[in-house]
Backbone as a chain_set.jsonl record, in Angstrom:
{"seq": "XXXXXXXXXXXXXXXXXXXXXXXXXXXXXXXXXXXXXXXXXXXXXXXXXXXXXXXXXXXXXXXXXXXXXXXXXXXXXXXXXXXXXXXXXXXXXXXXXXXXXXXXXXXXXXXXXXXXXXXXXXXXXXXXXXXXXXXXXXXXXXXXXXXXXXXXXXXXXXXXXXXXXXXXXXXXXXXXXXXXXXXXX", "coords": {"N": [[93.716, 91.274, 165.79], [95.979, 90.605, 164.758], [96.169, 87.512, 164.57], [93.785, 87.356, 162.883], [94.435, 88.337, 160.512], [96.304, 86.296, 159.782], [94.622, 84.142, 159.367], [94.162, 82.921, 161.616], [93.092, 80.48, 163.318], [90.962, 80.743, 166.731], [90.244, 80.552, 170.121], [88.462, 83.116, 171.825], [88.46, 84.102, 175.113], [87.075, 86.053, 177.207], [88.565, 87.689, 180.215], [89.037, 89.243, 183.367], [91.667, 91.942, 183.925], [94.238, 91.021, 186.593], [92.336, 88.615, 187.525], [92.345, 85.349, 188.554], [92.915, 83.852, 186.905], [93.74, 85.046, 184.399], [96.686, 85.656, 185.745], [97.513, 83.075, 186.275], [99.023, 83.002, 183.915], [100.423, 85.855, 183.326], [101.663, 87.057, 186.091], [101.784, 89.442, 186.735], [98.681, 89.889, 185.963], [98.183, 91.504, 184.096], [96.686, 91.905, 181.074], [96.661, 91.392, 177.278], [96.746, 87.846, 177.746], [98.004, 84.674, 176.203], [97.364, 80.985, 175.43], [99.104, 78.522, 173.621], [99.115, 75.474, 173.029], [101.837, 74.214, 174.434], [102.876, 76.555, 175.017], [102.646, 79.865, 177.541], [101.851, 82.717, 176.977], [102.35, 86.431, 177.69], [102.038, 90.134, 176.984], [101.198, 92.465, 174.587], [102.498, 92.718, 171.972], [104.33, 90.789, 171.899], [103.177, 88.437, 171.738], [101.814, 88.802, 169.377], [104.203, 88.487, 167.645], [105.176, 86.003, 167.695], [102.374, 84.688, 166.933], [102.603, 85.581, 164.151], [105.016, 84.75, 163.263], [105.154, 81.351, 163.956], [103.01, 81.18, 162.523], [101.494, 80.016, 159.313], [101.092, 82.063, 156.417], [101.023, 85.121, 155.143], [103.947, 87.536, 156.033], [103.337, 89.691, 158.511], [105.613, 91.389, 159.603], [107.898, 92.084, 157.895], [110.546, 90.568, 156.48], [113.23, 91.484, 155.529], [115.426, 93.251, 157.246], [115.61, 96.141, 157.539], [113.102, 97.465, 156.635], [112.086, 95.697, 158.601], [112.653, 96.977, 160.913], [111.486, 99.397, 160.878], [108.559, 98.81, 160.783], [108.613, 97.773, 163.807], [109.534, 99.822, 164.967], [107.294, 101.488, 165.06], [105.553, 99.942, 165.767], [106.432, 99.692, 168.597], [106.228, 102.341, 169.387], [103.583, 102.805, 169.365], [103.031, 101.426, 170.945], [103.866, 102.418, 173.397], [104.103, 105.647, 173.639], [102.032, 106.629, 171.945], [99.443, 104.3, 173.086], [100.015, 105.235, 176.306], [98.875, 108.264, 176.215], [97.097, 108.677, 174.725], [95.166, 106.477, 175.356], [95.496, 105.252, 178.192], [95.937, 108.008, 179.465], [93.838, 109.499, 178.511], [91.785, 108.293, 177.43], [90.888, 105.961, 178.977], [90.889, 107.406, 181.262], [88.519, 108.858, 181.157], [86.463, 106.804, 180.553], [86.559, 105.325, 183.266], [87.369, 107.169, 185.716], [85.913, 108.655, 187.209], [83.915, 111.108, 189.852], [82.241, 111.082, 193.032], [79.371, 110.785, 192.504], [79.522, 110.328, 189.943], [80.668, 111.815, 187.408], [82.737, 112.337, 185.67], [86.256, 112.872, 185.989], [88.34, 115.153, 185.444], [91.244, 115.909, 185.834], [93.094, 114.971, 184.986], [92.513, 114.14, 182.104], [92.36, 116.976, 181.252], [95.14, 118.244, 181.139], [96.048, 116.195, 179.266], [94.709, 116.64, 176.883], [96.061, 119.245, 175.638], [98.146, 117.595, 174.67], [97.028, 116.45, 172.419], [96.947, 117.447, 169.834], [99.402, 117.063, 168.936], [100.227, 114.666, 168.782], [98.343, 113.617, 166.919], [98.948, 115.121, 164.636], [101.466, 113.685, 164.154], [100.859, 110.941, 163.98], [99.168, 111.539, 161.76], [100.874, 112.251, 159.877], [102.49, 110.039, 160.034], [100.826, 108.498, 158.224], [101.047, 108.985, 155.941], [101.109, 107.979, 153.86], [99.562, 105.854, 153.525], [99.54, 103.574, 154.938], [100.652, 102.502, 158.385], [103.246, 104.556, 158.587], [104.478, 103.759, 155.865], [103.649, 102.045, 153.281], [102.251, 99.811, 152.96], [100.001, 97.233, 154.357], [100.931, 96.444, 157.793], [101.82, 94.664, 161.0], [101.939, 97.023, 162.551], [99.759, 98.692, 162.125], [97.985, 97.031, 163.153], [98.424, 97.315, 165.409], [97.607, 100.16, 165.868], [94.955, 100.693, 165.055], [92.801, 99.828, 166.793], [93.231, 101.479, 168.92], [92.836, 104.083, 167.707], [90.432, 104.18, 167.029], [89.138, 103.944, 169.8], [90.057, 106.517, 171.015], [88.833, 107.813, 169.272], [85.766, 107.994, 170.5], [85.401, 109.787, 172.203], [84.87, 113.62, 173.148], [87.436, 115.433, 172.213], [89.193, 113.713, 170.986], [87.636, 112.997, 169.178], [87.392, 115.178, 167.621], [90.196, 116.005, 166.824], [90.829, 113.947, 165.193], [88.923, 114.397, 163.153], [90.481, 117.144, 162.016], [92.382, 115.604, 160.819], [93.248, 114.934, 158.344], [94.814, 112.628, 156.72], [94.729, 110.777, 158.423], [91.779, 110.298, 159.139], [91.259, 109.239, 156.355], [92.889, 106.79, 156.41], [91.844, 105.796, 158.82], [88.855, 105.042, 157.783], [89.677, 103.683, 155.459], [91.234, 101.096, 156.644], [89.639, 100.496, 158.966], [87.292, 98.678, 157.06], [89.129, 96.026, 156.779], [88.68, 92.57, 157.097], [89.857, 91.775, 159.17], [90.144, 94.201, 161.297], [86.725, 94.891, 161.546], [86.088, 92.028, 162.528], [87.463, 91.957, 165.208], [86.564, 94.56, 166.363], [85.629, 96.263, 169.468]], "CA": [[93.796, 91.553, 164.371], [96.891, 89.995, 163.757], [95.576, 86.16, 164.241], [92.566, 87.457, 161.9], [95.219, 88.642, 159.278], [97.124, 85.215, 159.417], [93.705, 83.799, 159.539], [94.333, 81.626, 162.814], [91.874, 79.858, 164.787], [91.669, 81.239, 168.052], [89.271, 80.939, 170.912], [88.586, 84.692, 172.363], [88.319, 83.706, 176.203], [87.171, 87.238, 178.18], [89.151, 87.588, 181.489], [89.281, 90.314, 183.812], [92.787, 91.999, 184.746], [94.002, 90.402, 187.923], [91.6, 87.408, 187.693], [93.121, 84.041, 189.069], [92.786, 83.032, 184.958], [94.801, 85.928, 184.139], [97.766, 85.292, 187.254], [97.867, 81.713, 185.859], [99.506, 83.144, 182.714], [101.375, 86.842, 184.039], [101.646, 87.22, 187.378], [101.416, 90.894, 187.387], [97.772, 90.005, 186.291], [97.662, 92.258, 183.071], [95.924, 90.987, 179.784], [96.42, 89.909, 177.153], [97.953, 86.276, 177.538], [97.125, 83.335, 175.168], [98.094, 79.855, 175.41], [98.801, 77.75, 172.537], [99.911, 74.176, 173.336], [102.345, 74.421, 176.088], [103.452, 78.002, 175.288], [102.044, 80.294, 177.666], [102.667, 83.988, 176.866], [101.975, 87.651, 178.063], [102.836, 91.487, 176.401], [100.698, 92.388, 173.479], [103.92, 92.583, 171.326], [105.116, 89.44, 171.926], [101.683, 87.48, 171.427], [101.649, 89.213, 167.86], [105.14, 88.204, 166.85], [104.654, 84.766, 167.919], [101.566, 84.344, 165.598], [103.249, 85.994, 162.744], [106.349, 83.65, 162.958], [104.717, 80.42, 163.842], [101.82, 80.637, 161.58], [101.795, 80.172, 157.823], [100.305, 83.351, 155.275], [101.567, 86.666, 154.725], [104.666, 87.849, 157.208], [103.056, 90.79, 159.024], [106.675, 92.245, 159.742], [108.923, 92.034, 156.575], [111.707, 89.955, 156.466], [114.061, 92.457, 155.412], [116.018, 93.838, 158.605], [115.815, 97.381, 157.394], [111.637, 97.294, 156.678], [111.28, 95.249, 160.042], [112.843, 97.641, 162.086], [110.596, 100.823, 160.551], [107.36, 98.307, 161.354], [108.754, 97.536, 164.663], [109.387, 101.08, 165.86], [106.043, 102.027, 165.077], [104.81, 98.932, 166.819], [106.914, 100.286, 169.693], [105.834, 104.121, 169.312], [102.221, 102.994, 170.064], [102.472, 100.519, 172.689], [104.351, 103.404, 174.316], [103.554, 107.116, 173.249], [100.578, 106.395, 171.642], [98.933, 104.083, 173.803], [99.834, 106.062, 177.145], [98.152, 109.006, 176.261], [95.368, 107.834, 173.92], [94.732, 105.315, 176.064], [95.328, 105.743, 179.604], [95.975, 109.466, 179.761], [92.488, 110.138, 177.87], [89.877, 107.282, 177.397], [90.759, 105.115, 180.439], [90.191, 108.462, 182.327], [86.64, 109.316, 180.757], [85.246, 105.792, 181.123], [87.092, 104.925, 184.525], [87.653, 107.901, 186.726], [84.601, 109.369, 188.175], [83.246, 111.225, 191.477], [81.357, 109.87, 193.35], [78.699, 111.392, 191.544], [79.381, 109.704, 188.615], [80.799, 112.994, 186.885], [83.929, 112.129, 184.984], [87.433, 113.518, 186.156], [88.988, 115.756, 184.388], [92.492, 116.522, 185.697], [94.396, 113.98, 183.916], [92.401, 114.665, 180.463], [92.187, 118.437, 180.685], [96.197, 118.209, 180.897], [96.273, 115.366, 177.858], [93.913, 117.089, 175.536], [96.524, 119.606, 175.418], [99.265, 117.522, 173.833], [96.634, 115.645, 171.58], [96.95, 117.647, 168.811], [100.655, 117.026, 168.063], [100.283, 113.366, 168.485], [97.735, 113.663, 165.784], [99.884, 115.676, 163.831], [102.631, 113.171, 164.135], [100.425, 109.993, 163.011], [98.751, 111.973, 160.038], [101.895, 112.174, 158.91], [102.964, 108.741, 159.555], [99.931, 107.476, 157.726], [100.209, 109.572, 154.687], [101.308, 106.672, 152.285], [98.468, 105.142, 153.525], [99.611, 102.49, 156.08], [101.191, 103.392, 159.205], [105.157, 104.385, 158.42], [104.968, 103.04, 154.379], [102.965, 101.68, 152.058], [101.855, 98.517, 152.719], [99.342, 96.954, 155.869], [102.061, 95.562, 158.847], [101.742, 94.934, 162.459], [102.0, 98.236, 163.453], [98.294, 98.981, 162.014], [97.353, 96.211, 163.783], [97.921, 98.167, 166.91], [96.969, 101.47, 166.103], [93.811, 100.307, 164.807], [92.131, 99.883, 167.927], [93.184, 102.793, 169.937], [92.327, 105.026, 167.396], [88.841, 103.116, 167.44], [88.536, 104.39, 171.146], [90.269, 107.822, 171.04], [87.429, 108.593, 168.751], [84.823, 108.058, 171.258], [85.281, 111.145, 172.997], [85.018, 114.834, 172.277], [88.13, 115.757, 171.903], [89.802, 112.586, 170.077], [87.133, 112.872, 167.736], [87.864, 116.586, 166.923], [91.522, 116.014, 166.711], [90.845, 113.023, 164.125], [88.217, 115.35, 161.888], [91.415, 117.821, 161.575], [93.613, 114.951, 160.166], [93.242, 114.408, 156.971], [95.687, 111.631, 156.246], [94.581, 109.644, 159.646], [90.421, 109.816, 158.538], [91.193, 108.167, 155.086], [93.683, 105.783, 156.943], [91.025, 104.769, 159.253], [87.852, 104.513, 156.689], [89.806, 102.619, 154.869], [91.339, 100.091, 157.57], [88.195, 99.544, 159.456], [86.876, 98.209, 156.015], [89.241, 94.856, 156.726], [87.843, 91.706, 157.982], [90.419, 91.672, 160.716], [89.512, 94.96, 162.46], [85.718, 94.098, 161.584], [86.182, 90.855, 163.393], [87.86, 92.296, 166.597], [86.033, 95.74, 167.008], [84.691, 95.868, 170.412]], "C": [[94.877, 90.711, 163.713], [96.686, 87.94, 163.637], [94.675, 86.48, 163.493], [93.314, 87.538, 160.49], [95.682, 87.645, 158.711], [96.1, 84.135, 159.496], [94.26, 82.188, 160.449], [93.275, 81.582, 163.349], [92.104, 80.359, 166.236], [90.458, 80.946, 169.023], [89.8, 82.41, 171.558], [88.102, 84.365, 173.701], [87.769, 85.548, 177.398], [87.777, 87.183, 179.66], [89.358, 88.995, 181.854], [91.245, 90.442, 184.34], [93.004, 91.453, 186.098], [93.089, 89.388, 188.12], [92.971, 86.651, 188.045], [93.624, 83.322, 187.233], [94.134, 83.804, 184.322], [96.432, 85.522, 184.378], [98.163, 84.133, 186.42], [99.463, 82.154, 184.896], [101.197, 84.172, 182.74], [101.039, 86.625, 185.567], [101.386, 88.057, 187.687], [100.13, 91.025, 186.777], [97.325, 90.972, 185.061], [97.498, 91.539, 182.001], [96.855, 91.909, 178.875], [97.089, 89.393, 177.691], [97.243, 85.54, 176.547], [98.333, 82.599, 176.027], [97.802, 79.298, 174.065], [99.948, 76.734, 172.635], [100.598, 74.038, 174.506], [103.384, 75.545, 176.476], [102.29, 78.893, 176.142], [102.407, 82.093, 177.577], [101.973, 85.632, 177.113], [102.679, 89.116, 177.283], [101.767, 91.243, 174.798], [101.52, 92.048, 171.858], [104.565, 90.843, 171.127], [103.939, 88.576, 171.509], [101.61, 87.551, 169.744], [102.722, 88.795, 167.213], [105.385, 86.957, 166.752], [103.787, 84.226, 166.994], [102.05, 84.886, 164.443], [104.367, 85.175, 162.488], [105.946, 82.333, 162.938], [103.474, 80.238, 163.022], [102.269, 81.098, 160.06], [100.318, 81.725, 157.489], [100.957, 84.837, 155.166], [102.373, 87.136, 156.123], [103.513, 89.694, 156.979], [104.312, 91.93, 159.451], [107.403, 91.663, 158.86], [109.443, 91.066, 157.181], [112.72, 90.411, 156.139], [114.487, 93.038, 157.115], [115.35, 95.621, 158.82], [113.957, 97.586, 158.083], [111.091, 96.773, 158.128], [111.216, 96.406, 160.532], [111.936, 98.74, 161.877], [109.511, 99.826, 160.891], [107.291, 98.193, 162.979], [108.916, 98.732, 165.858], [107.831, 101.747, 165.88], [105.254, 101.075, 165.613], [105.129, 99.344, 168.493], [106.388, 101.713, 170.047], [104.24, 104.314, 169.53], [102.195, 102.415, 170.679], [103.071, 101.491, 173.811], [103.867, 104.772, 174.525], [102.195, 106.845, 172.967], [99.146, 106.1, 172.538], [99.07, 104.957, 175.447], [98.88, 106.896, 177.315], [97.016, 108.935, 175.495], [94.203, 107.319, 175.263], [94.275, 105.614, 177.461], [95.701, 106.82, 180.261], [94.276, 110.092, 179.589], [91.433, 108.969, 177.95], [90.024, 106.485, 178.671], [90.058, 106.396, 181.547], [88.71, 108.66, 182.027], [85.745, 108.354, 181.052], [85.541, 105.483, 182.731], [87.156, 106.157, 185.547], [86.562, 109.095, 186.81], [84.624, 109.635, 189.437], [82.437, 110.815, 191.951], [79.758, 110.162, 193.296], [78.325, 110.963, 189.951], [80.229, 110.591, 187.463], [82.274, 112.198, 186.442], [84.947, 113.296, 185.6], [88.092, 113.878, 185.824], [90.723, 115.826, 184.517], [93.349, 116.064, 184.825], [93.731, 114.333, 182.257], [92.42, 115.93, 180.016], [94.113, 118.337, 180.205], [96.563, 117.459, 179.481], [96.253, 116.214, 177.216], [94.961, 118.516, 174.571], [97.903, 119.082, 174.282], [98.447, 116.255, 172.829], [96.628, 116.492, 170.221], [98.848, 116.982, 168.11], [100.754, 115.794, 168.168], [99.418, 112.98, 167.402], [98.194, 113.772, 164.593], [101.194, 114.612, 163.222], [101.67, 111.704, 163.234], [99.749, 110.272, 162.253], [99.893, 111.836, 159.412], [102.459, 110.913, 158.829], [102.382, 107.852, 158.493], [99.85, 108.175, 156.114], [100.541, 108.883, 153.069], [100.301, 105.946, 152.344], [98.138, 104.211, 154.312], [100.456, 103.431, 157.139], [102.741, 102.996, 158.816], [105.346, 103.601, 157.233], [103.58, 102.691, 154.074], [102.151, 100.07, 151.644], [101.236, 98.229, 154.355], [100.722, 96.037, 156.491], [101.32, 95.42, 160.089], [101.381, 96.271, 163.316], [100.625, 98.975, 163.08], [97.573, 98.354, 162.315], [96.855, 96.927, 165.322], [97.605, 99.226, 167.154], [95.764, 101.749, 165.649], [92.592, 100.418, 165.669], [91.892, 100.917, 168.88], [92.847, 103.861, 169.135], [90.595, 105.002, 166.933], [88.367, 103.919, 168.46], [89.017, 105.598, 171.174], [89.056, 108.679, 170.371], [86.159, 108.982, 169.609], [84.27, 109.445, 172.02], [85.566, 112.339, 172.432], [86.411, 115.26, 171.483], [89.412, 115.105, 170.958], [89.089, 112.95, 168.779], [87.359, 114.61, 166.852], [89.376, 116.25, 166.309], [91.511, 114.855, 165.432], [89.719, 113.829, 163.125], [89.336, 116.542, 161.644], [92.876, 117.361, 161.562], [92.931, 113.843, 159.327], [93.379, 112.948, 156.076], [94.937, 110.136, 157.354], [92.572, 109.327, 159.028], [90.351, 108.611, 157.099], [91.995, 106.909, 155.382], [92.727, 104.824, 157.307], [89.662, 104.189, 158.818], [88.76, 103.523, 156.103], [90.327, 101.061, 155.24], [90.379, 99.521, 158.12], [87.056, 99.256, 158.09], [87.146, 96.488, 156.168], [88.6, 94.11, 157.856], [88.536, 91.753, 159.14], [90.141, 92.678, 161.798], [87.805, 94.833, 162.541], [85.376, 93.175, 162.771], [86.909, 91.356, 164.799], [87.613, 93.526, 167.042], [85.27, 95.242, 168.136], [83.64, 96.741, 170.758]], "O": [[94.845, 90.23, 162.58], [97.077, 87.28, 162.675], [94.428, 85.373, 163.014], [92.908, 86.935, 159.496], [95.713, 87.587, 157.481], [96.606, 83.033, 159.71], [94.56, 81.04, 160.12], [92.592, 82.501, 163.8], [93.196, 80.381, 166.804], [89.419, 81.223, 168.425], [90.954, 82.791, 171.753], [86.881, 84.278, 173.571], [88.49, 85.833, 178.354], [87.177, 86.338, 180.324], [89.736, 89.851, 181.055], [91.933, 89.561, 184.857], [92.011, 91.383, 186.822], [93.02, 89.213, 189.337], [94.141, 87.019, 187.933], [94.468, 82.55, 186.779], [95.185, 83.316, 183.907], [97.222, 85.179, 183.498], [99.236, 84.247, 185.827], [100.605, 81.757, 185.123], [102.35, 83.836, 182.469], [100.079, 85.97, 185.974], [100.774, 88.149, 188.751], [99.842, 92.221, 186.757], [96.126, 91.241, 184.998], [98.141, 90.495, 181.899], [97.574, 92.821, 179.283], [98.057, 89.922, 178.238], [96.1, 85.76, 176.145], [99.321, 82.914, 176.69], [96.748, 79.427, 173.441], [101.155, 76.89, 172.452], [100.015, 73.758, 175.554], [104.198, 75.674, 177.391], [101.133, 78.833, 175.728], [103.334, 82.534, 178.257], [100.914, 85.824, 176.515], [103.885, 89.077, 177.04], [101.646, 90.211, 174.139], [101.142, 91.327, 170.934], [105.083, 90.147, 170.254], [104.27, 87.902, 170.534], [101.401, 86.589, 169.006], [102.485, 88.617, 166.018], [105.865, 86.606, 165.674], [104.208, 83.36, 166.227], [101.6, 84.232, 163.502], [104.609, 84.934, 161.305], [106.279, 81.797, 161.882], [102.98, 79.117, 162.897], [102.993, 82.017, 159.677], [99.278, 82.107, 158.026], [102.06, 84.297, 155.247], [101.757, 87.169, 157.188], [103.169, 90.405, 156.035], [104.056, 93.124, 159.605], [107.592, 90.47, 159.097], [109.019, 90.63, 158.251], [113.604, 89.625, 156.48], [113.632, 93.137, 157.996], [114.839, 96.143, 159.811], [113.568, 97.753, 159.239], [110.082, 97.175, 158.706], [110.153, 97.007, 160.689], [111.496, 99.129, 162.959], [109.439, 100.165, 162.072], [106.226, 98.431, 163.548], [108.625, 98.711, 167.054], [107.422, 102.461, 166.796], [104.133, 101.443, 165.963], [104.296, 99.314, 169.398], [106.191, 101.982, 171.231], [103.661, 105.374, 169.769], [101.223, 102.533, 171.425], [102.774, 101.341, 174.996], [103.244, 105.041, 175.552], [101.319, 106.865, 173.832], [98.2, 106.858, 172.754], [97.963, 105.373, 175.789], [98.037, 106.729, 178.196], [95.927, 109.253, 175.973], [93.122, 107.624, 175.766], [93.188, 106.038, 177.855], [95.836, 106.795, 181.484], [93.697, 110.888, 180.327], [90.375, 108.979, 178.578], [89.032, 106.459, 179.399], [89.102, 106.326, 182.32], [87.856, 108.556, 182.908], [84.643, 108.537, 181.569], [84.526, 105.419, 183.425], [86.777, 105.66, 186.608], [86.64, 110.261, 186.424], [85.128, 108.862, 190.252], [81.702, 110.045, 191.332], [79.024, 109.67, 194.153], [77.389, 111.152, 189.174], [80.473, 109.911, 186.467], [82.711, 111.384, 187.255], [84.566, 114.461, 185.704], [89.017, 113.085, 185.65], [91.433, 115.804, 183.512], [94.15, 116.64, 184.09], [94.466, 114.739, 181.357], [92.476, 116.23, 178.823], [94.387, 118.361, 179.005], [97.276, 118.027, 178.653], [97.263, 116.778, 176.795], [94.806, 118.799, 173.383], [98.473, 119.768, 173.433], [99.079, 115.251, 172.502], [96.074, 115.811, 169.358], [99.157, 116.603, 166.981], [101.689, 115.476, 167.433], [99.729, 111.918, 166.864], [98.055, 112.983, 163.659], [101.738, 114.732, 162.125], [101.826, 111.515, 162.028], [99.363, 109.277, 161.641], [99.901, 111.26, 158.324], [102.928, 110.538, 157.754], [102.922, 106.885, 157.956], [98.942, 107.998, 155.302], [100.343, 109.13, 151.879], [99.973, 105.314, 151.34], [96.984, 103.858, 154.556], [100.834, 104.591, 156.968], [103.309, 101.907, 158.731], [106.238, 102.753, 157.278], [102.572, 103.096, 154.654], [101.725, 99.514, 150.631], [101.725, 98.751, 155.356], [101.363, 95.197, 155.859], [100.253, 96.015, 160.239], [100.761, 96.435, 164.367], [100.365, 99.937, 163.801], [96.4, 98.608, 162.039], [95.823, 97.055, 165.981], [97.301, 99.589, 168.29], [95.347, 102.904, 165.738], [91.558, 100.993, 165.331], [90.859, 101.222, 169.475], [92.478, 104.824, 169.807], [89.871, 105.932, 166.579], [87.351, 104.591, 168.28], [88.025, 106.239, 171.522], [88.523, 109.732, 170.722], [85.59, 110.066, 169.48], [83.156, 109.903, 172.276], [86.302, 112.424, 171.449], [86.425, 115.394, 170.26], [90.307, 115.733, 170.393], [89.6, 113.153, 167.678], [87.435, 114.871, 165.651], [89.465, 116.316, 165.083], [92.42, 115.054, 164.626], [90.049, 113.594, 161.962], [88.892, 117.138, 160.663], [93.934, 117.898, 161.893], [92.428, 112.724, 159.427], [92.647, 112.385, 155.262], [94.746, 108.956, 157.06], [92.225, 108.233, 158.585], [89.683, 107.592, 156.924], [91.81, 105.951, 154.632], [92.511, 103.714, 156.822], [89.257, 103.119, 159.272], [88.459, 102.358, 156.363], [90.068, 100.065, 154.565], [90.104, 98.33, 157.972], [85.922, 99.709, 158.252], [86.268, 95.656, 155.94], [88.171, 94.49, 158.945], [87.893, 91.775, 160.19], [89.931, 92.337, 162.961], [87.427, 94.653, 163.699], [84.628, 93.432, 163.714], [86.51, 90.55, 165.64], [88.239, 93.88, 168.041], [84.515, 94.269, 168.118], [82.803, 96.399, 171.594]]}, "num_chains": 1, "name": "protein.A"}
């Protein structure tokens, strides 16, 4: 999203975790990486601040110190909290962890689903100016864009997002731009 925002050229290359393609880039084999020229770089975070500094059009994180740092904690507060349990507490488990049966595994999401309401709770309220944490699109709706994309998928994401208010009109009106558009998968 955030090369779509700063409208950069990009090739989108698919690579599996742990591929040899991957390794090239991290070593410990986790995606993303990009290369561009004879930078090669890994961490979703870092890939995004990189294209926002070296490319010309609209800074995605202020320039103000104060304003960064409120974009930057909430860039931090979902690659951490957020993503964890979104992510790989709840949807990694539902598509990935099956018996051998096929039957989906509950232990790890029955335990989540429990503390998905107050993480709900917490980004309705971040979003209730309209962007995440203020009033204007940043970075940090770059990355909560997506995971709340896939939290939906499943029963209990999608309940927990029909009894938040602030987060439904957030995300109707975000997945409207061309940049999540262009990188929904």
């Amino acid at each position: 999203m955030v090369a779509q925002e700063k409208g950069v050229a990009y090739d989108h290359i698919p690579a599996m975790p742990h591929s040899d393609e991957v390794k090239a880039i991290n070593p410990l084999g986790l995606i993303p990486v990009m290369r561009h020229d004879d930078l090669e770089l890994s961490e979703s975070h870092a890939i995004a601040r990189y294209i926002d500094t070296a490319f010309d059009g609209s800074a995605l994180v202020p320039g103000d110190p104060k304003a960064a740092a409120n974009v930057n904690r909430w860039v931090s507060t979902v690659n951490t909290a957020v993503d964890q349990m979104f992510m790989r507490k709840y949807v990694v488990e539902y598509a990935f962890h099956k018996d051998a049966d096929g039957n989906v595994v509950r232990d790890v999401i029955d335990e989540t689903i429990k503390r998905l309401p107050k993480m709900f709770a917490m980004l309705d309220a971040a979003v209730a100016d309209g962007f995440l944490g203020g009033d204007t699109f940043t970075m940090a709706d770059c990355f909560l864009m997506p995971i709340l994309a896939a939290v939906q998928n499943f029963p209990e994401g999608k309940a927990c997002m029909e009894n938040s208010p602030n987060l439904q009109a957030y995300f109707a009106k975000l997945s409207e731009r061309d940049s999540f558009k262009a990188t929904a998968a």
